[in-house]
N, C-alpha and C positions, 0 to 999 in steps of 0.2 A: 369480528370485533377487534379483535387484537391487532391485527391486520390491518384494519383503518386507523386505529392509534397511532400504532408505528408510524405509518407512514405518514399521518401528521403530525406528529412529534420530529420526524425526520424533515419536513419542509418547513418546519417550525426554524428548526436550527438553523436550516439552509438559508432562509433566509435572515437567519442572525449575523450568518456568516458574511455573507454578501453585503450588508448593512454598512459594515466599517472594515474594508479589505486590506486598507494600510496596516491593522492593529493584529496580531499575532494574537490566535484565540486557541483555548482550549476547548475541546467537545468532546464532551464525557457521552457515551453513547450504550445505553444498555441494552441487552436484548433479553425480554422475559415469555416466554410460552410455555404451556402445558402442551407433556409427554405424555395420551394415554397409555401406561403401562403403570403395573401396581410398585414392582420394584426393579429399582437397576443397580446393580453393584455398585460403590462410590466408584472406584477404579475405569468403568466403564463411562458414567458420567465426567467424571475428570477431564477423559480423552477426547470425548465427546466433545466439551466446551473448549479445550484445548484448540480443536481440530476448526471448528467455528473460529473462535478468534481469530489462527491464523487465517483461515479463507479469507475474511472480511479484511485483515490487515492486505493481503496479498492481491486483493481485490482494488484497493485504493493504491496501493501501489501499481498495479499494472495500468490503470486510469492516472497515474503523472498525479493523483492529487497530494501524495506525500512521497517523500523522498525515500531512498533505499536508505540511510543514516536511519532515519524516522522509523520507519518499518521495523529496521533492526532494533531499535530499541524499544518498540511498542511492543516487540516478540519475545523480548529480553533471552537474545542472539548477536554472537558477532557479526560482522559482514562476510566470511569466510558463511558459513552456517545460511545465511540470506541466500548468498551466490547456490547453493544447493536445492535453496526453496525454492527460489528465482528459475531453474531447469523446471523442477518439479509441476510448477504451476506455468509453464511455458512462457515465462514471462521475459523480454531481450533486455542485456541491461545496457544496451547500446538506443539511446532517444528515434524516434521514430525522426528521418531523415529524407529529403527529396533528394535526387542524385545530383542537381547543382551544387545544394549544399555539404553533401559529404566529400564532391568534389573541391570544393572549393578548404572546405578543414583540412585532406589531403594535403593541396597546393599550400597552405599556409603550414602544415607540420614538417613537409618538407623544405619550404625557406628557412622556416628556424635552425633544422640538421646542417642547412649547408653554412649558416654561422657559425654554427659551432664547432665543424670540421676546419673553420680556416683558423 
């Protein structure tokens, strides 16, 4: 049950999203489930959710839908701290590239070196 909410609450928004792409939107995004377990130390819930958020932030990051800036700040972390998550979670912070094209960025960062050597 919860299960089908979610994820119609999730295509819900998605398609709020999609609706009006020019307009920079906020999506507040909760995730609520039951733990069968009688108790769990606060400490260990803490972590728990902690560890959740990042997944899902790191998740939307490795899919290009938010930025490494964005990330950083959703995780309230600098980009030094990011660059560590970013290994952890295997994620390149170099854009998925075809080889004309990194060839081609090559070619252009080396014409601009050689302006500026003259």
């Amino acid at each position: 049950m919860a299960t089908k909410q979610f994820k119609d609450e999730l295509r819900e928004a998605q398609q709020q999203a999609e609706a009006a792409p020019e307009i920079e939107r906020e999506l507040e995004i909760q995730f609520n489930f039951k733990v069968p377990i009688r108790e769990i130390p606060e400490i260990h819930r803490e972590e728990a959710e902690r560890l959740a958020r990042e997944a899902y932030v790191m998740t939307l990051l490795r899919h290009a839908d938010i930025s490494a800036g964005r990330a950083a700040k959703l995780l309230g972390i600098d980009r030094w701290q990011l660059s560590d998550l970013m290994s952890k979670y295997y994620i390149s912070p170099f854009p998925d590239q075809t080889r004309e094209e990194l060839e081609r960025e090559v070619s252009e960062t080396l014409q601009m070196l050689e302006k500026y050597k003259k």
